[in-house]
C-alpha positions in Angstrom: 193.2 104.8 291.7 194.7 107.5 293.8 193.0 109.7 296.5 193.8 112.6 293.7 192.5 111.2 290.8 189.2 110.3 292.6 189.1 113.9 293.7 189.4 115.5 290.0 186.5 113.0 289.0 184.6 113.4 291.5 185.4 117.6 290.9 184.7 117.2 286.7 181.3 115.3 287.8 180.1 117.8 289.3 181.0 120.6 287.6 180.1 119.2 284.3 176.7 118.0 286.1 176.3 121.5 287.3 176.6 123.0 283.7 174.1 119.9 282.0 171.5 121.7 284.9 172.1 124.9 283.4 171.8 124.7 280.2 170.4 121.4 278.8 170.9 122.5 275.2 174.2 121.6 275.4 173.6 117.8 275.7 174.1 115.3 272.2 171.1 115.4 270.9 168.7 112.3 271.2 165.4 111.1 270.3 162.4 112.6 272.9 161.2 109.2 272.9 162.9 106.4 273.8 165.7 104.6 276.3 167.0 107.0 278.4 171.1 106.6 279.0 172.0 105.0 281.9 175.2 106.7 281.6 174.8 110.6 282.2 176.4 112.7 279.8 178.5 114.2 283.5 179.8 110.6 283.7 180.5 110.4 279.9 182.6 113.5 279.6 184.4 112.5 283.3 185.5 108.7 281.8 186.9 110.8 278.5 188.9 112.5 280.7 190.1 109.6 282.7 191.2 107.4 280.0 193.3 110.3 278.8 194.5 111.1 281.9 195.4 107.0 282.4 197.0 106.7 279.1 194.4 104.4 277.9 194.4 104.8 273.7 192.0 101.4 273.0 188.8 101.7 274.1 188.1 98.5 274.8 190.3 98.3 277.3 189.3 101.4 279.1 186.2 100.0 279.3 187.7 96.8 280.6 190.0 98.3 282.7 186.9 100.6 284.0 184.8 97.7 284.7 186.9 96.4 287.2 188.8 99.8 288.8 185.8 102.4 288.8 182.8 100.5 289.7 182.7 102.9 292.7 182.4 105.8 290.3 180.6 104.4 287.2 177.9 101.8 288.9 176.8 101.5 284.5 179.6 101.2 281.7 178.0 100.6 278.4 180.1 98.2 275.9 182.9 99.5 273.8 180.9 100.3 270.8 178.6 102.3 272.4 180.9 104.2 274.4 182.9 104.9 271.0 179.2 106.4 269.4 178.3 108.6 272.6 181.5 109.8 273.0 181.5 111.4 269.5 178.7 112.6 269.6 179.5 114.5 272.8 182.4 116.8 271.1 180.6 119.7 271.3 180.2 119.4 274.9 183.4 118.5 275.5 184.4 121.7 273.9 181.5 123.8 276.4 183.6 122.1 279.3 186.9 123.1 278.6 186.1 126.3 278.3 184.3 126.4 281.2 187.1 125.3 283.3 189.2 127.5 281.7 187.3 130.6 282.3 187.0 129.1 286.5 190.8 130.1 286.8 192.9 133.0 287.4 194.7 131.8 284.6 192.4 133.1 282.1 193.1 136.6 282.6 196.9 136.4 281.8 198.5 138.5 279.8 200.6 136.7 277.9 200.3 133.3 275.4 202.0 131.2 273.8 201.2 130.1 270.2 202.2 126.6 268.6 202.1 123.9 266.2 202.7 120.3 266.5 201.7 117.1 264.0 199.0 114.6 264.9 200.2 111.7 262.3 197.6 109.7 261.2 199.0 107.1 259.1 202.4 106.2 257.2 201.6 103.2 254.9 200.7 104.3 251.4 197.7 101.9 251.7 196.1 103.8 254.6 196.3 107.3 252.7 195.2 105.7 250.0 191.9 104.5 252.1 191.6 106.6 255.2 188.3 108.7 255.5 190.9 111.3 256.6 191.6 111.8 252.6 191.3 115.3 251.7 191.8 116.4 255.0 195.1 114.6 256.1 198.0 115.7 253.8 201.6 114.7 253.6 203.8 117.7 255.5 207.0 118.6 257.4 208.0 118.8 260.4 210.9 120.6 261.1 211.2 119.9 264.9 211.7 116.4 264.3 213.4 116.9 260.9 210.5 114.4 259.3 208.0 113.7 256.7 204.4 113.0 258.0 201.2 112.1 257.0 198.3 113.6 259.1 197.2 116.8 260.6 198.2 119.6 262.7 196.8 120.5 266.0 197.5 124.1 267.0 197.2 125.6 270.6 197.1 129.1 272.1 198.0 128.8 275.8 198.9 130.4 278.7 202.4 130.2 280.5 200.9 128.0 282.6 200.1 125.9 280.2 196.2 126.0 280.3 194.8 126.1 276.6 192.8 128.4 276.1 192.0 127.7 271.7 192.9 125.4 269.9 192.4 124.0 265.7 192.6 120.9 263.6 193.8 121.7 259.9 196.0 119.8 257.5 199.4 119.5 257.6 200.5 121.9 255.3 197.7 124.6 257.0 199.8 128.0 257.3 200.0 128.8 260.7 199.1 132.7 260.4 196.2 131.7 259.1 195.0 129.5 261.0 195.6 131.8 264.2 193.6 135.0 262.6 190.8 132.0 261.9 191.1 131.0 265.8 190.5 134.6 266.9 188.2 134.8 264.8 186.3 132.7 265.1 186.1 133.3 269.2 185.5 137.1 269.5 185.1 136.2 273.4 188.8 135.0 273.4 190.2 138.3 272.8 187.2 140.9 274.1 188.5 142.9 276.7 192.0 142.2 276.3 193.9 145.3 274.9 197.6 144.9 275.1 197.9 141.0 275.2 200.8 139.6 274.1 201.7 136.7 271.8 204.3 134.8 272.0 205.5 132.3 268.6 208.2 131.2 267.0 209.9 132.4 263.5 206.8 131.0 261.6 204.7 133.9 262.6 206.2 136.4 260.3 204.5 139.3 258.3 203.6 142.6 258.7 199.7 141.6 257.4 199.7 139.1 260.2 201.1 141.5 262.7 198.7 144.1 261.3 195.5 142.2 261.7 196.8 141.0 265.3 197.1 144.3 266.4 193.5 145.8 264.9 192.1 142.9 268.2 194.6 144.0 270.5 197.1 141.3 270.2 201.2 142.4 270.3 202.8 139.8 268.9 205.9 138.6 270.4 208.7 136.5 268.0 212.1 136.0 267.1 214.0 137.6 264.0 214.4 136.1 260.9 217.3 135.9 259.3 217.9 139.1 258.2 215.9 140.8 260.0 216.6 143.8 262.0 216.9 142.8 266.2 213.4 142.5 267.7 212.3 143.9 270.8 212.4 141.4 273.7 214.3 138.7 272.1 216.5 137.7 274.7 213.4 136.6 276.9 211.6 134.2 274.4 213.8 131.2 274.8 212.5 130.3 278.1 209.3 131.4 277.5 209.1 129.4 274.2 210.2 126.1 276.6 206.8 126.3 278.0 205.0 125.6 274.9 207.2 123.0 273.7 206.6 121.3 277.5 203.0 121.1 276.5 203.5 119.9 273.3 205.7 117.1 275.2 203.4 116.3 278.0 200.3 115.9 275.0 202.9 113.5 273.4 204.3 111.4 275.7 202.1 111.3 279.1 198.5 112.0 276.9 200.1 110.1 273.6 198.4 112.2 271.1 200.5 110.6 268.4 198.7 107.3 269.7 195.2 108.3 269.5 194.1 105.5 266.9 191.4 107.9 265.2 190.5 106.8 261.8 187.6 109.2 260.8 187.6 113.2 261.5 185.0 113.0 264.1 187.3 109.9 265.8 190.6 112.4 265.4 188.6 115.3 266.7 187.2 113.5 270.0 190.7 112.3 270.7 192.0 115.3 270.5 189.3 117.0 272.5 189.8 114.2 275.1 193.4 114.8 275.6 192.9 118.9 276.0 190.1 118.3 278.5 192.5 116.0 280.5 195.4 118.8 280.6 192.6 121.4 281.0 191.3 119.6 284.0 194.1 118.7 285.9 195.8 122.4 285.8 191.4 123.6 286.6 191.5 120.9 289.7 195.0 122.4 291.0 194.0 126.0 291.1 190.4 125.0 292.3 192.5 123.2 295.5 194.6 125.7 296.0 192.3 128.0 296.4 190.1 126.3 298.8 193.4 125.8 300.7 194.2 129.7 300.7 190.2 130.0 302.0 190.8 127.5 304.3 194.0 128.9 305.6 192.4 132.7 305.9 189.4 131.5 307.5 191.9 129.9 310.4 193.4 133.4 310.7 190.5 135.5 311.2 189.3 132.7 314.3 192.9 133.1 315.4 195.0 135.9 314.7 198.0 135.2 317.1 201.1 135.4 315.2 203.1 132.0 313.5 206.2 131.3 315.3 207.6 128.1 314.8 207.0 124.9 316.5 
């Protein structure tokens, strides 16, 4: 465990702690009467985070691997099974905190997103589709990025250039991706309140004038390529690089988080994986701006108790 890593625990802790005090509705729900956890639902959300973060896609071994690393941050870890029940039932929270720490940045109030898709597979033998409580929600689709059949969902994700998400959906594989995007803003009238002139950045997929259209009614300017055939858009030259950042995030969910790894076999075990995976990304961009910030404080404080000028040592 690093000195960092113990810091962004020790950070989420509190922070999640802080929003349990506030509003206690936002807890999994649980008997009045009966055993209380001896695991908080703070601690619980913090160890979702860090097995994410550590790359840890069997829970069992988290739990093992917790057991004899973090006993100076968990003093109780409950047994693999039950870790597996609570944490499900705790997507909904999970959710409340990644908001949260998304809102606690300046990042929030950016002008300009990114929109993506990418495939969360969820099985390939014919014998799995044929049994997988994902049935009727998993479908067979296509991904063109890796030129590739697939069985499974897709997860998309609004961001910022940063790279903090900020929404984010589950739908089949063949979802359309307009769609599911007008259903995203949608459904979170928050998201876009306030924010006249935002701008939208996606790739080819996001074509139509209907789409475009119901975009701009919120305040949304979308921002794409031309199709073939299409006259020259406005801005074109400049979405290259700026598309590079959401295919980085898509990389870092797949290869440091290993979201293709996430061994979910029911839609509320695919969902909390998921979730897990965006509250590690969330966090760790939330933990940097929360340091540098108190670093900026810090330094301006020094200033105003000494104003001499800096000259070099």
């Amino acid at each position: 465990m690093t000195t960092e890593l113990n810091s962004l625990a020790t950070a989420l802790y509190v922070r999640t702690d802080d929003l349990m005090g506030q509003s206690p509705r936002l807890a999994p729900w649980r008997p009045t009467t009966g055993i209380v956890p001896r695991l908080s639902d703070a601690e619980l959300v913090t160890l979702a985070m860090m097995q994410a973060l550590l790359g840890f896609t069997s829970e069992r071994r988290w739990i093992r691997y917790a057991g004899t690393h973090l006993r100076h941050l968990f003093p109780y870890l409950p047994q693999a099974p039950g870790y597996n029940k609570r944490l499900r039932k705790a997507a909904g929270l999970i959710q409340q905190v990644i908001r949260l720490l998304a809102v606690d940045t300046a990042l929030w109030s950016d002008d300009v997103w990114t929109v993506d898709s990418t495939p969360v597979e969820c099985g390939r033998s014919r014998e799995t589709v044929k049994r997988s409580e994902l049935a009727g929600w998993a479908e067979y689709g296509y991904c063109a990025s890796h030129s590739r059949f697939f069985w499974g969902l897709r997860r998309h994700l609004v961001c910022t250039l940063h790279g903090l998400p900020l929404a984010f959906a589950l739908t089949g594989a063949k979802a359309d991706e307009r769609e599911t995007v007008l259903s995203m803003v949608e459904a979170e009238p928050a998201l876009v309140a306030g924010r006249a002139g935002q701008r939208l950045i996606g790739d080819k997929n996001y074509y139509g004038r209907g789409f475009e259209r119901a975009l701009n009614e919120v305040g949304i300017r979308l921002l794409r390529p031309a199709r073939k055939g299409e006259a020259p858009r406005p801005g074109s030259p400049l979405f290259r690089p700026l598309r590079q950042i959401i295919e980085s995030v898509n990389e870092t969910f797949k290869g440091q988080l290993d979201l293709e790894r996430h061994r979910g076999r029911t839609p509320a075990g695919v969902m909390t994986r998921v979730l897990q995976r965006i509250l590690a990304l969330t966090s760790a961009i939330w933990h940097h701006h929360l340091t540098l910030v108190t670093a900026a404080h810090a330094f301006l404080t020094l200033r105003r108790l000494d104003p001499r000028p800096l000259t070099p040592a």
